[in-house]
N, C-alpha and C positions, 0 to 999 in steps of 0.2 A: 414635255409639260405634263404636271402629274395632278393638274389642277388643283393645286394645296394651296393655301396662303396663310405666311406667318404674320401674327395678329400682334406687333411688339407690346400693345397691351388694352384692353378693350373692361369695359364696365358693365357688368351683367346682375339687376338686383340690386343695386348698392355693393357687388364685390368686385374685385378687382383682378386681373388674370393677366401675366406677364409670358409671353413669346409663347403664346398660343398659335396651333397649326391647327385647320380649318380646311375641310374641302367645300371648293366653290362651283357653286348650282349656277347661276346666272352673271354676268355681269350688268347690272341697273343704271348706274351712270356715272362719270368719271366727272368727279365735279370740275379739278383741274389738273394741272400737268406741269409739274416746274422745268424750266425748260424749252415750254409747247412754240411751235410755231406762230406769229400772228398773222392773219389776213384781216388787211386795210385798204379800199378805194383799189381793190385791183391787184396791188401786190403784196407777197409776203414774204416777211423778216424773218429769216430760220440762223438762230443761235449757231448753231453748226450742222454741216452739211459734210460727209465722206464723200471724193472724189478718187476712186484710186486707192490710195495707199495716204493718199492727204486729206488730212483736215481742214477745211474752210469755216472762218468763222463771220457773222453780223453780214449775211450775205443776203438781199434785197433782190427777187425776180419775180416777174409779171407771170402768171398762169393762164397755160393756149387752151388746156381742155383737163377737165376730170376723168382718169381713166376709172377707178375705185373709189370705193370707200368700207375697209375692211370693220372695221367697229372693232371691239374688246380691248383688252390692255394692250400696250403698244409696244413692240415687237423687239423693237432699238433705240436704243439712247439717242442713235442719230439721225436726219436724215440720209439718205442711200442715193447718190444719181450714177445711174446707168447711162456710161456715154454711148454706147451700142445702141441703144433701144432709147437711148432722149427723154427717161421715165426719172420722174425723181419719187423714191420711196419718201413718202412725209410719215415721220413716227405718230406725230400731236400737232395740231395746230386750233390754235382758237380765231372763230369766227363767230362773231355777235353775240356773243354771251355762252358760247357750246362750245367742248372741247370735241375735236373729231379726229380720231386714230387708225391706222395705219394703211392713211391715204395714199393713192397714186396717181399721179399726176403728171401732165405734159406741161413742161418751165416752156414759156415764151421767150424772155429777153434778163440780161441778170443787170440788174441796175447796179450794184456796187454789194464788195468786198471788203468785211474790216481789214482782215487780218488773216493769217495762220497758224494755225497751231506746230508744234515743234514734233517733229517725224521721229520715231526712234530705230536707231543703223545698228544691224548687226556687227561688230567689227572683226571679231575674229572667234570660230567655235572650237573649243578646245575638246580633247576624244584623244582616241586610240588608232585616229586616221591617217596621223603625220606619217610623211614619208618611213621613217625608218619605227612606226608602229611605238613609239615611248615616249609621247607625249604628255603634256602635265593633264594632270583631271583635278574637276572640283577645288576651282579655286577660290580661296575661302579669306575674309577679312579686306580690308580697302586697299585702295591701288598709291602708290605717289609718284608724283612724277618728279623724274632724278635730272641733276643738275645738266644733263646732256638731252634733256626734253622730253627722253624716252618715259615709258610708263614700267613700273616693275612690279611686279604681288607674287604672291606665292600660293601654289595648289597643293592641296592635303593628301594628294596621290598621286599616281602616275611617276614620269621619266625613268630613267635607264632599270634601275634597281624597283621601282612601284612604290617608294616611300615618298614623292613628293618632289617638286623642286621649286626653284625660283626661277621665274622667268620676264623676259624682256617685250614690251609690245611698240611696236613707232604705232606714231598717234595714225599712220597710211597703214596701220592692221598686221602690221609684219611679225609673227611672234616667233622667237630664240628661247631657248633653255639655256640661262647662266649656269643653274649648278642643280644636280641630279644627286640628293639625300640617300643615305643607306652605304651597303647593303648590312642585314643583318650580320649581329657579332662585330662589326669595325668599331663601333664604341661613335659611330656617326651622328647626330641631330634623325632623327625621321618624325614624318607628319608636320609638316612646319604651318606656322597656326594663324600667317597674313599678315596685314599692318606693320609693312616695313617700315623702320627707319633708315636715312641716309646722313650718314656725316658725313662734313667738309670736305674730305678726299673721296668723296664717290661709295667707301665702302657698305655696306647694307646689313644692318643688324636685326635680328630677330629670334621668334620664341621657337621651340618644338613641344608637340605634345608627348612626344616617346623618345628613342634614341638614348644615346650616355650611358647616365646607371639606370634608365626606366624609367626615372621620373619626371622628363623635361630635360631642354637645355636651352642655353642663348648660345646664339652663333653667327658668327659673322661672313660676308662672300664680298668680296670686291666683285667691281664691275667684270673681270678679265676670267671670274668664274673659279677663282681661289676660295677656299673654304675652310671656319676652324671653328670648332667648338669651344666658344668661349669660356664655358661653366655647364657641367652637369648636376641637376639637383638630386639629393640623393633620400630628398622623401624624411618620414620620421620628427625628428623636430627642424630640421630642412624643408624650404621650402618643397612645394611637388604640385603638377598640373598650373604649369604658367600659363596666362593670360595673353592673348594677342597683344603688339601693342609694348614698343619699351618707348623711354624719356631720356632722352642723351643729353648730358650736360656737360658745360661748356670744357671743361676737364678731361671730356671722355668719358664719363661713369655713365654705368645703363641701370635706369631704376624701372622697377617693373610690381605687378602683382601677382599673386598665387591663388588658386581656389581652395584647395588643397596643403597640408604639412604644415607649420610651426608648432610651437610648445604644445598648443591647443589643439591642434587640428583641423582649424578653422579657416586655413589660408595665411596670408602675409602679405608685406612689402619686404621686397630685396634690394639692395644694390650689389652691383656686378663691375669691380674695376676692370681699367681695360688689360691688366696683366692677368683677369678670371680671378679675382679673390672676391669671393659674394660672402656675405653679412645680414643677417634677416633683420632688418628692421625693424619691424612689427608683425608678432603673433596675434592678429585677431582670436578676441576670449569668448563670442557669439555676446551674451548677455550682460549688461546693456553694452556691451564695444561690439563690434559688427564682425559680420564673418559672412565670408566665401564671396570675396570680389569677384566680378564676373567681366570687369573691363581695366582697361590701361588708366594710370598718372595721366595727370596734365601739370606741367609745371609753370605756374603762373608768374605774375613779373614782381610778385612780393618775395619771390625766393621760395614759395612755401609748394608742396606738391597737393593738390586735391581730388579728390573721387569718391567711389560709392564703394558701397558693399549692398549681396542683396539679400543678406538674412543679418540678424541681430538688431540689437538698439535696443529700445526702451517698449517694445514692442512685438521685436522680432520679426520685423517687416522690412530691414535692409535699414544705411542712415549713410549721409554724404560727409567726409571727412578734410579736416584740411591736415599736414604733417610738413616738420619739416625738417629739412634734411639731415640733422641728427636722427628722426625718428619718433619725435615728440609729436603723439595723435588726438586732434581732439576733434570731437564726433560735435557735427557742426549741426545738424538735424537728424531724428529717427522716426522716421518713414512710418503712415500707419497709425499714430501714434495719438489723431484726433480725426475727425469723421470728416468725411470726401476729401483725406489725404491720400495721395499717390500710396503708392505696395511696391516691390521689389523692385528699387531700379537694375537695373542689366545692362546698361551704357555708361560709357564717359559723361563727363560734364562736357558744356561747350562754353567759351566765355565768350561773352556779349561786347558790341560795341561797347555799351553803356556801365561795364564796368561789374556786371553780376555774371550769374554762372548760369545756364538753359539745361535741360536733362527732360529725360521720361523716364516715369516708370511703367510698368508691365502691367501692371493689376490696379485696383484699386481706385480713386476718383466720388464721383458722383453714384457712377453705374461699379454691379458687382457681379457677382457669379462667372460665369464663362467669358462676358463682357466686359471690359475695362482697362483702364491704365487711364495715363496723364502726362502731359507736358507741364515743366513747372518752371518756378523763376526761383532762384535763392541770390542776395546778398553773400556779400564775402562773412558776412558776420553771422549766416546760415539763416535768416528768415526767409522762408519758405512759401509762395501764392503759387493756386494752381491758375494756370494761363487757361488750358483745357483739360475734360474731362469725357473719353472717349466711349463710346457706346455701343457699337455697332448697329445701333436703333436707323431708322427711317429718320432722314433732318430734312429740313427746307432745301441743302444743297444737294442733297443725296443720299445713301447710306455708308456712314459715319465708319471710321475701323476702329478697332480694338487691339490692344496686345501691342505698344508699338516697343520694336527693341532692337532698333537700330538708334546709332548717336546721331545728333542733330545736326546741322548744317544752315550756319546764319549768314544773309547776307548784310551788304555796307547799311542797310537801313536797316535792320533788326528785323527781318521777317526771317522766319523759322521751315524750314523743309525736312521732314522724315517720313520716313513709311510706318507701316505697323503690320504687324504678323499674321493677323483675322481681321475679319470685319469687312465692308465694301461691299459691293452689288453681287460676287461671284464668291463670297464668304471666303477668299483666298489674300486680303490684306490692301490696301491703299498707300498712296503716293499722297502725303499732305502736304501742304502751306499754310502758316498759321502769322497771324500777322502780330504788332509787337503787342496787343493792346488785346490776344488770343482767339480773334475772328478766326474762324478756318475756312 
């Protein structure tokens, strides 16, 4: 503890002072405590309580004796019970109008349990440790699971050669190396860049950042660990630097994006027959048309392909696009482009029970500077509301993240789950829930 405290924003004189650091002399009194414990007629109501390695939640027990009562700000978000020593650490808890902190205490009897919270399992750690030392590392993009149950992704390094491979997990943690990328000079895929797909017959397509001619390639591996370069980009007005993330259609054709290469040099869309003959669809021109995608297509059930870019438009703050499969691009929104709008998206869209499209961007919202991004809603016909607007500020639920830039993930009732990059209690990013109506 270095006794500082940042001041998200404080009033001095009539001015106004935004994420002020401040060393602190005394603590005077904690008016309250979101969160706190209650003590009522004998027993108290602790929100959550650490047992172990588990969380217990809305959990109700009578108190045999007060062993402490530490005072100052409170220590843990939770309370702590020590089964060894019968001590339950109390973070906060309110009694008769006073909030009192970092109590200890001997629990008498536990009157009732709501609930538990969900424990998170290591399943499998991936290194340089495996038996025969060539292991994947840094495995990078989202996982799927293939039509045999198993889990498959790909890591940006490691196996036989150190360029990467694709590998196999059973959901009982068991991880195989299907196919080991490289070595240098074979004209191989290397550095493969995650977010597989699988077709019909099992086999597994995806992007590389290097390999081929250097500038990328798609490549396909059956399950049985066969492997082919389906198309190398050759950079220039070719695409170059593909994108996680292709879109297989029902023909077999793989469409994808670029950051990097077309006319412009702006990035692209491509397709990639399944005989390797690619066709650049569209050369992002940056102003006002978008440039430098930075996530995969999603091909929706209108036939049409849609996604972002995260510079250009009307603004040059990134714009979401719909195209369709001749190539035909029209920029559905541009990002930025009116005040407390979102800033560069960096993710896919995700499409909604309800028939719209869900996304973050990275910057921008409400809050600005180092602080920022947003979760948004667009119509197929690109009208745009922000749901939320991220802060990393101090909220009534806690402190808020920022930067989020991962893609979304909706359940059957339209609540929204993603992380974000900064922000949170340990300024290292959060795990959110946002509901459809934008409570988080």
């Amino acid at each position: 503890m270095n006794n500082e405290l940042t001041v998200p924003t404080v009033n001095v004189g009539g001015a106004t002072y935004f994420n002020a650091v401040v060393k602190v002399g005394s603590l005077i009194s904690i008016g309250g405590v979101t969160g706190a414990d209650t003590y009522n007629a004998g027993t108290v109501t602790i929100p959550e309580v650490q047992v172990g390695n588990v969380i217990y939640t809305n959990v109700v027990v009578t108190i045999s004796s007060i062993q402490s009562r530490g005072g100052g700000m409170p220590n843990n978000t939770v309370d702590v019970y020590n089964s060894s020593s019968h001590q339950l650490a109390v973070a906060a808890v309110e009694a008769g109008g006073a909030v009192f902190t970092n109590a200890l205490v001997t629990p008498g009897s536990i009157e009732s349990v709501g609930g538990q919270l969900p424990v998170e399992s290591n399943i499998y750690s991936f290194g340089p440790t495996a038996p025969d030392n060539n292991d994947s590392n840094y495995p990078n993009g989202a996982l799927i699971q293939g039509a045999d149950g198993n889990l498959y992704g790909a890591a940006l390094q490691g196996g036989t050669n150190g360029f990467g491979t694709i590998f196999k997990l059973t959901l009982a943690g068991v991880e195989s190396i299907v196919y080991s990328f490289g070595p240098n000079g074979s004209g191989d895929a290397q550095y493969p860049l995650g977010s597989l797909v699988q077709g019909s017959d099992g086999t597994l397509y995806g992007t590389s950042a290097g390999g081929g001619s250097g500038s990328g390639t798609v490549f396909r591996v059956t399950p049985q660990g066969v492997e082919h370069v389906i198309y190398s980009f050759a950079g220039g007005t070719d695409a170059a630097g593909p994108n996680p993330g292709l879109v297989l259609d029902a023909a077999g054709n793989l469409y994808g994006t670029s950051s990097l290469g077309g006319a412009h040099g702006f990035g692209t869309i491509f397709k990639v027959t399944p005989q390797g003959v690619e066709s650049v669809l569209r050369s992002f021109a940056d102003v006002p048309d978008g440039s430098h995608p930075a996530s995969n297509l999603i091909l929706w059930t209108d036939g049409n392909f849609y996604g972002t870019t995260q510079g250009g438009g009307t603004a040059s703050e990134g714009t979401a696009f719909r195209m369709t499969p001749a190539g035909s691009l029209t920029i559905l929104h541009s990002f930025g482009a009116s005040a407390g709008d979102g800033s560069i998206p960096v993710t896919a869209l995700t499409p909604g029970p309800d028939g719209n499209f869900y996304g973050t961007t990275d910057t921008g919202g409400t809050f600005s500077g180092s602080y920022g991004g947003t979760v948004f809603k667009m119509t197929p016909a690109g009208a745009v509301s922000i749901l939320h607007s991220f802060s990393g500020y101090s909220t009534p639920a806690g402190i808020d993240g920022s930067n989020p830039e991962g893609t979304l993930l909706l359940d059957g009732n339209g609540n929204m789950y993603g992380t974000t990059y900064d922000g949170g209690k340990y300024s290292s990013g959060i795990l959110f829930k946002l509901t459809p109506a934008g409570k988080e």
